[in-house]
Structure formats: C-alpha cells, structure tokens
N, C-alpha and C positions, 0 to 999 in steps of 0.2 A: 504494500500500500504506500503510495506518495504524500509527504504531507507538502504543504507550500512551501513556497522561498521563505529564508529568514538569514539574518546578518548576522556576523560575531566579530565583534574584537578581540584580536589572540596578542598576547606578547608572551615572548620564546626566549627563557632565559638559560645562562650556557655560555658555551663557547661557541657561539654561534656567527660570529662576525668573524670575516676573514677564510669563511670556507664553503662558501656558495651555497650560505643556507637562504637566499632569498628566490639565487637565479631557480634552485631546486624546486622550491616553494612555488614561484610561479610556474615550473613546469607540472609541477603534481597539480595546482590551484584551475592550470586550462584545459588536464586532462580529463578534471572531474565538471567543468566546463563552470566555473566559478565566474563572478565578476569581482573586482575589488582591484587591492594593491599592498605591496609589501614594502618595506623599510628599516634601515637600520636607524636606531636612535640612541642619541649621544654618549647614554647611561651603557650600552656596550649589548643591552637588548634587541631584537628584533618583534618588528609590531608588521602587523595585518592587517588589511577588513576585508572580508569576505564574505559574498552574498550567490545564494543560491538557493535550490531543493535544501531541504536540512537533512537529509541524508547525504549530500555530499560536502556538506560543509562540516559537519561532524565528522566524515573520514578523511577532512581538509585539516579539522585539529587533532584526531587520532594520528595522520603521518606525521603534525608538527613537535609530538611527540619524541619522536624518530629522527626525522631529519635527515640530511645527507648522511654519508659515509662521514666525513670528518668532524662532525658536528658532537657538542656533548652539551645533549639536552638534560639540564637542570631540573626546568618547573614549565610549565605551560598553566597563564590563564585566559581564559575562553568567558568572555561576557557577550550579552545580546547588546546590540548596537543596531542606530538606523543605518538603512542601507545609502551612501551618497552620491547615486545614478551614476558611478562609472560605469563604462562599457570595458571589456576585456579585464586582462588581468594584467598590472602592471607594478614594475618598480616604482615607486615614491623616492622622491627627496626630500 
C-alpha cells in the first residue's frame, strides 16, 4: 500500500565530510526518485531535505544510516519538514 509524499529533514552526523557522502546521497536520493537537496554545514554535519512517497524517503534515511563506503555514521536525525518545491535532487550550498 502507498501512502502520500511527505518531507524530512535529516542531519548525518560522522565523518561524513570529505568522502562523498553527499554526491552518494544524491545518487541513492534520484534513484529512489526523491526531490530535495543535500549539504554540508559548517558544524562538520551533513543536512538534507527530502521529499517524496514516504516509503522512499524512509529508505532515503534508513541508507543515510549507512552511507558510503568511507563514511562513519555517528547519529542520524530524521524530522518532518515542509516540502520547499524543489525539483530534482540537488547539492546545496
């Protein structure tokens, strides 16, 4: 059973900067056919928003879990957020 689109804000804590956990992120983020965008921030974090089905946004934060191969995922949290009409899935600055 499908439910509708919903958003989440994830921040991905770790060692996550500096080993391609964003570009990964958007490649898992367009294969599960998300919209949103990904970002590193200042604090050494990586933050999200991601909107879709909520099945695929939940296995959009179950990979963020995981992460790349070089990644060493800490904590992950997952809050509901509004969705803010991007199209595709993109890097942020």
């Amino acid at each position: 059973m499908s439910t509708g689109p919903t958003t989440r804000r994830v921040v991905v804590r770790g060692r996550v900067q500096g080993v391609g956990y964003r570009a990964a992120l958007v490649e898992e983020a367009r294969r599960l056919d998300l919209t949103g965008w990904v970002r590193n921030r200042p604090d050494g974090t990586v933050e999200a928003l991601a909107t879709g089905p909520a099945e695929a946004v939940e296995a959009l934060v179950a990979w963020a879990h995981r992460g790349p191969r070089f990644a060493a995922v800490d904590a992950v949290d997952a809050e509901p957020a509004d969705p803010d009409g991007t199209t595709g899935f993109t890097v942020a600055r």
